[in-house]
C-alpha positions in Angstrom: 0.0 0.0 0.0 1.4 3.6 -0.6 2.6 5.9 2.5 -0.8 8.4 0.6 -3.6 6.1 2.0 -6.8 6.8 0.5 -9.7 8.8 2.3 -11.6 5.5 1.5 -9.0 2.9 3.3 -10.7 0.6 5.6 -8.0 -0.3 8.0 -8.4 -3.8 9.6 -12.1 -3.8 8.3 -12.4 -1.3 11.4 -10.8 1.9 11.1 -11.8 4.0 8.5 -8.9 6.4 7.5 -10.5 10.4 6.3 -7.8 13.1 6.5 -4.2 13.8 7.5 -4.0 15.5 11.3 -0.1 15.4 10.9 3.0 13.7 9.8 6.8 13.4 11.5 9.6 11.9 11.5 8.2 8.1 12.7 4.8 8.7 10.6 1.5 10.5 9.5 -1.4 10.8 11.7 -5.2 10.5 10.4 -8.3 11.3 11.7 -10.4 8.2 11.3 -13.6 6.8 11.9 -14.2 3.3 14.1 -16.7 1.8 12.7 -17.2 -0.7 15.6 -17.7 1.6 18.4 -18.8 4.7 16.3 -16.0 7.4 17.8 -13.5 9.1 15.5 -10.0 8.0 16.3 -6.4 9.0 15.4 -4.2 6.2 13.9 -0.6 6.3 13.6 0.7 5.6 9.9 4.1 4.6 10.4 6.5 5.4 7.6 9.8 3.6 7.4 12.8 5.3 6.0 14.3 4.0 2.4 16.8 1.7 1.9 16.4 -0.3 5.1 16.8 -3.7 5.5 14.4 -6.3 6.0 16.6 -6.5 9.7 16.6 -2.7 10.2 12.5 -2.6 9.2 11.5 -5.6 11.9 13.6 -3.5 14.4 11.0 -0.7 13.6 8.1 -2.5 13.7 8.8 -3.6 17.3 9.5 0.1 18.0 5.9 0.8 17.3 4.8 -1.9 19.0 6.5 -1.2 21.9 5.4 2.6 21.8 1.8 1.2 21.8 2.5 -0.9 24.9 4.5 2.0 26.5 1.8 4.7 25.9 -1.2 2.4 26.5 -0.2 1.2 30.2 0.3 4.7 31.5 -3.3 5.7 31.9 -2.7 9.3 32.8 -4.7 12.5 31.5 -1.5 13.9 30.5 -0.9 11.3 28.2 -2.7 10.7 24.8 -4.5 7.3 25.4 -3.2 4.5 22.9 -6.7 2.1 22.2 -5.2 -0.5 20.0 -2.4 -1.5 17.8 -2.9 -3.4 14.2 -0.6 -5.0 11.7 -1.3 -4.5 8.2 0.4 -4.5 4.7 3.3 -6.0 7.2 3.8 -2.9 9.4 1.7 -1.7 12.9 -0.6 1.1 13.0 -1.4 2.6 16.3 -5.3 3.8 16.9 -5.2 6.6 19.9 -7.0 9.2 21.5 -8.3 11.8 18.9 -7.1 15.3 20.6 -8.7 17.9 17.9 -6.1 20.9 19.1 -3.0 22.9 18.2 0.3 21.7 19.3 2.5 24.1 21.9 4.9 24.1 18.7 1.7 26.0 16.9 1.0 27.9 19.5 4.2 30.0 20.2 4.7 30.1 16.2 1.0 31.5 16.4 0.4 33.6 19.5 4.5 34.2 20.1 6.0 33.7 23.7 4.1 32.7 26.4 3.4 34.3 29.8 5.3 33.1 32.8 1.7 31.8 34.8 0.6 30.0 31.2 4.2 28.4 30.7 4.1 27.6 34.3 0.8 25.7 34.3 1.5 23.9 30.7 4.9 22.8 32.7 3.8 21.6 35.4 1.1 19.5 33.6 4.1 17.9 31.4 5.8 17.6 34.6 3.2 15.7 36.2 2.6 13.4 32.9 6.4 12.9 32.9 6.7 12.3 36.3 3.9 9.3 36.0 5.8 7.5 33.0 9.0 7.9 35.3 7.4 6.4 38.3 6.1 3.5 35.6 9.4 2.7 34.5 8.9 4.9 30.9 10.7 7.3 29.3 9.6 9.8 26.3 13.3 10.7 24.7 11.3 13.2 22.6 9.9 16.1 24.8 9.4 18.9 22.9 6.8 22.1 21.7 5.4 19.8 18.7 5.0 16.7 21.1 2.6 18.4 23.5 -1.0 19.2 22.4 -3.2 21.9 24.3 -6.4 21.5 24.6 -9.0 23.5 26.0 -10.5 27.5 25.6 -8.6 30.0 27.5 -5.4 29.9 29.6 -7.3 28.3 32.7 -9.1 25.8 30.8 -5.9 24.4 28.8 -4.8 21.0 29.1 -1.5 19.8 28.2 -1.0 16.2 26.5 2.1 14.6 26.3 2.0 12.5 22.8 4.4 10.4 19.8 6.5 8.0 22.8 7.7 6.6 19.1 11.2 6.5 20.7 10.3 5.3 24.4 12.1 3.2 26.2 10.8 1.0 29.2 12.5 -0.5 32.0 13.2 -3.8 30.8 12.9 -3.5 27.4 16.0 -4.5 25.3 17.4 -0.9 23.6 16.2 -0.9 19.4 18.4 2.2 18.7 21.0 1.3 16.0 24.4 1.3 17.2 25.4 5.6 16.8 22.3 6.3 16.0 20.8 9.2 18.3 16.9 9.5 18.1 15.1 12.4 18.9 15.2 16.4 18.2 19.1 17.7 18.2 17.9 21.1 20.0 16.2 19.3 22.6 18.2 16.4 23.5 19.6 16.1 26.5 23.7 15.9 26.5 24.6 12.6 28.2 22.1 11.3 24.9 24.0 13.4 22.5 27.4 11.8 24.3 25.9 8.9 23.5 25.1 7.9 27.1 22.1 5.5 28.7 19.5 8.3 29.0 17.4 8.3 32.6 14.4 10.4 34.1 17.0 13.6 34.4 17.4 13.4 30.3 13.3 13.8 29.9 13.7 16.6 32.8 16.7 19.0 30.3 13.5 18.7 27.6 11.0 20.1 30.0 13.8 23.0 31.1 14.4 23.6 27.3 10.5 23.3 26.6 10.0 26.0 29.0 12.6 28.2 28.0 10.8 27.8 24.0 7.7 28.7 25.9 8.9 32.4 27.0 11.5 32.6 24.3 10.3 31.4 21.4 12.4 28.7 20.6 15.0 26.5 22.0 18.6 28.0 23.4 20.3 25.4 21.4 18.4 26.1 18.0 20.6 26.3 15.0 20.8 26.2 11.5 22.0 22.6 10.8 21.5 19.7 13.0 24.8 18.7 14.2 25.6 22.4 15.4 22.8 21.7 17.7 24.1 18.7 19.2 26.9 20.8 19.4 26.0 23.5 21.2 24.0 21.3 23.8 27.3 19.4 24.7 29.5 22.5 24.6 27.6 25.6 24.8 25.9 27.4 28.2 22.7 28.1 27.3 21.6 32.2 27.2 20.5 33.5 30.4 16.2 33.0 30.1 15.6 36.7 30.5 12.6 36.4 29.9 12.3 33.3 32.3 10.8 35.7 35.3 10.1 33.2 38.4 10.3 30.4 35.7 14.3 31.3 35.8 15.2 29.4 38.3 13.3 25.8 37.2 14.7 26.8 34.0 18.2 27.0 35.1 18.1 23.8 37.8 16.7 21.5 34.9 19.5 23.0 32.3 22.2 21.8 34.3 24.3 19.6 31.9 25.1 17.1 34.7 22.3 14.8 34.8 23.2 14.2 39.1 23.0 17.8 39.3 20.4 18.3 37.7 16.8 19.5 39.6 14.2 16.5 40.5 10.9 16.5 39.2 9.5 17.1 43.1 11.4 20.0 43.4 10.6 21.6 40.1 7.4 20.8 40.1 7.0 22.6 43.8 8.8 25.6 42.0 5.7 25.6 39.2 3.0 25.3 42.1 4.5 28.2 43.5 4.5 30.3 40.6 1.3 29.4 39.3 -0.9 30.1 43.0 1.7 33.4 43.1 1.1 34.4 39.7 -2.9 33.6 40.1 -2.9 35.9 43.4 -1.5 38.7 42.5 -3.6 39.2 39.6 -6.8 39.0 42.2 -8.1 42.3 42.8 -10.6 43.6 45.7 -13.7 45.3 45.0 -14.6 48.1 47.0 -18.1 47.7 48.6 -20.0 50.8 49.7 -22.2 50.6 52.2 -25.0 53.1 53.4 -24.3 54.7 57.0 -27.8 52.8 58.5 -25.7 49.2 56.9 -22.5 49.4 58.5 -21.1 46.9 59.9 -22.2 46.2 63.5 -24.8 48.5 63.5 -28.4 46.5 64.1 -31.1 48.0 61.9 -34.3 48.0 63.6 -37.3 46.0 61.8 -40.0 47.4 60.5 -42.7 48.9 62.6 -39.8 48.4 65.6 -39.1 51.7 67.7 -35.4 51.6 67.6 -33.6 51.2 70.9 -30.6 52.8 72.7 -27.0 51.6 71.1 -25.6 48.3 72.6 -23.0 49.1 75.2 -19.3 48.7 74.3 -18.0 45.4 76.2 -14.3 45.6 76.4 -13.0 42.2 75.6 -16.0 41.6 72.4 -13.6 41.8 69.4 -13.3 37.8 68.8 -12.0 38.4 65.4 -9.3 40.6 66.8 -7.9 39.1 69.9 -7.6 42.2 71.4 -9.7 42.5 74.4 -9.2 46.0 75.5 -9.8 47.1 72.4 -13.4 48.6 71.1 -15.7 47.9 68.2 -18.1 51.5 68.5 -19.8 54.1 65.8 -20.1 57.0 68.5 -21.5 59.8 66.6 -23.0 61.0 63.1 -19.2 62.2 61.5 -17.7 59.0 62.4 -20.3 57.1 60.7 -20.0 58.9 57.6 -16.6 58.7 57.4 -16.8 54.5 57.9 -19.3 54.8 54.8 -16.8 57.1 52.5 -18.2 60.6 52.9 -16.9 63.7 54.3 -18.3 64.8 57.8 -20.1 67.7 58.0 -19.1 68.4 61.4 -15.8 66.3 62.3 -14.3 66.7 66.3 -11.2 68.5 65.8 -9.4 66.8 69.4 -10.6 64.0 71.8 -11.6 66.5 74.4 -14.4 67.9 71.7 -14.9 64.4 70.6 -15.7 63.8 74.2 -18.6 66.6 74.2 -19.9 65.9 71.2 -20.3 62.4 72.9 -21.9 63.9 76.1 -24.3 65.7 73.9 -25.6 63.6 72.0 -29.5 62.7 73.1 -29.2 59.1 71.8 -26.3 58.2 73.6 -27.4 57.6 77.6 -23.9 56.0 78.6 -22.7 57.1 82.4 -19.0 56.8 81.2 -16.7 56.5 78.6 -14.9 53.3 78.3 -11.3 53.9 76.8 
């Protein structure tokens, strides 16, 4: 069968193949249509490169396989859901999740550089997705802008999916790279893999840092023109200073530490995101102002209707609960002071405590025998 399936491809006399969501490296992804169940899928196309041998192509094919196995056993939101695998024409094709949204790659090309509470919360959702393949014994080797979908309207509703685990490894599993060959994307590989070294959790962490630096940069640190000079400049070069990291600079620095032991955790990075996000979310709260008539203030009893109102309550020294202070008052003594509580000006304000004290004393309303201070 050609790599251009047709729109009218029944695939395993199940999956009916419609239009093209993507294609990458390992493949092309379709929108399809299971005709069993009556939900519209996405199924992985798996293109092999040319000129392999028949060896080199069954080394493939249990790649896939072992992707769908990989992805499938996870079972966390964070992670696109793998429903089946198939084998047809003599090659696997993986039926997943359909996720109809932009990648994080799309978005910054779209919308530009991120801000530091939207990069935060997209990280921290990676971080927790990542964090669950760790803690299963998986790692993605491929974490990057154009493997993360967002979903979702509006910067609180987004949800971030990790997808493509096309060059997972799982504890256990024998390694299917060729001998120097190094999978993944040059700008986001983690240096021990560019050395050529066994890869662990901390590798999948340098992605995340260099994901988040993308997210509020606009691309990677280690971005150049040609391939190799990438790999280069992960191995050799210091990454710029994220200036525009804000409190996402230090997470970004911990997880671009080029010695994997060094390198931050996922629990303390991920505190680092909570942090920013609950900062970041607080200090754009603001207070609204409530007015309030001088007859609705705030310890003042309004009399019901038909009710002759009564003398003020006495002030009981010790009444503040809310304040712990028990010598201290809670009292509207006269007219000016009430205004001013509700936010006008007095017409008639005491100008010292010893008038303050009169106008007290005068007042019909008030029949107190002494002044508590």
């Amino acid at each position: 069968m050609p790599n251009e399936t047709s729109g009218e491809r029944l695939l395993a006399r199940r999956y009916r193949l419609l239009t093209h969501v993507g294609r990458g490296g390992m493949g092309t992804v379709w929108q399809a249509h299971d005709e069993v169940l009556g939900r519209d899928v996405a199924v992985k196309e798996v293109i092999l490169p040319h000129g392999l041998t028949d060896e080199e192509r069954a080394v493939h094919h249990k790649r896939t396989f072992r992707e769908a196995r990989t992805a499938a056993r996870l079972g966390h939101p964070g992670v696109v859901t793998v429903y089946d695998v198939v084998e047809e024409d003599g090659r696997p094709w993986i039926i997943m999740e359909l996720i109809k949204a932009r990648s994080l790659d799309q978005v910054i090309k779209q919308e530009g550089p991120l801000d530091i509470r939207r990069a935060a919360e997209i990280g921290r959702q990676m971080l927790a997705a990542l964090h669950a393949a760790h803690q299963a014994g998986v790692l993605h080797r491929d974490v990057k802008p154009s493997n993360v979908l967002i979903t979702g309207a509006g910067r609180m509703g987004e949800r971030a999916v990790l997808t493509d685990f096309g060059i997972a490894t799982a504890s256990g599993d024998a390694t299917l790279t060729q001998t120097g060959l190094v999978m993944g994307s040059p700008a986001y590989i983690a240096p021990e893999r560019a050395r050529g070294r066994v890869a662990g959790p901390a590798s999948d962490l340098w992605s995340l840092g260099v994901t988040l630096y993308a997210m509020v940069h606009g691309k990677s640190p280690f971005e150049r023109s040609e391939p190799m000079a990438a790999l280069v400049a992960v191995i050799s070069d210091e990454p710029d200073p994220p200036e525009k990291g804000g409190r996402l600079t230090p997470v970004i620095e911990g997880l671009l530490r080029k010695n994997p032991d060094q390198r931050m955790d996922a629990i303390e990075a991920g505190a680092l995101l909570d942090d920013i996000v609950r900062q970041e979310t607080i200090d754009t709260q603001r207070t609204m102002a409530v007015e309030y008539s001088p007859d609705e203030l705030p310890g003042r009893t309004l009399p019901r209707p038909g009710e002759t109102p009564g003398p003020e309550p006495r002030d009981v020294p010790g009444s503040d609960a809310m304040s712990g202070r028990p010598d201290e008052l809670t009292r509207f003594d006269s007219p000016a002071e009430l205004a001013a509580l509700a936010g006008a000006a007095p017409s008639a304000a005491p100008a010292d405590a010893t008038a303050r004290e009169e106008a007290v004393r005068d007042d019909p309303a008030d029949d107190r025998s002494e002044e508590h201070t």
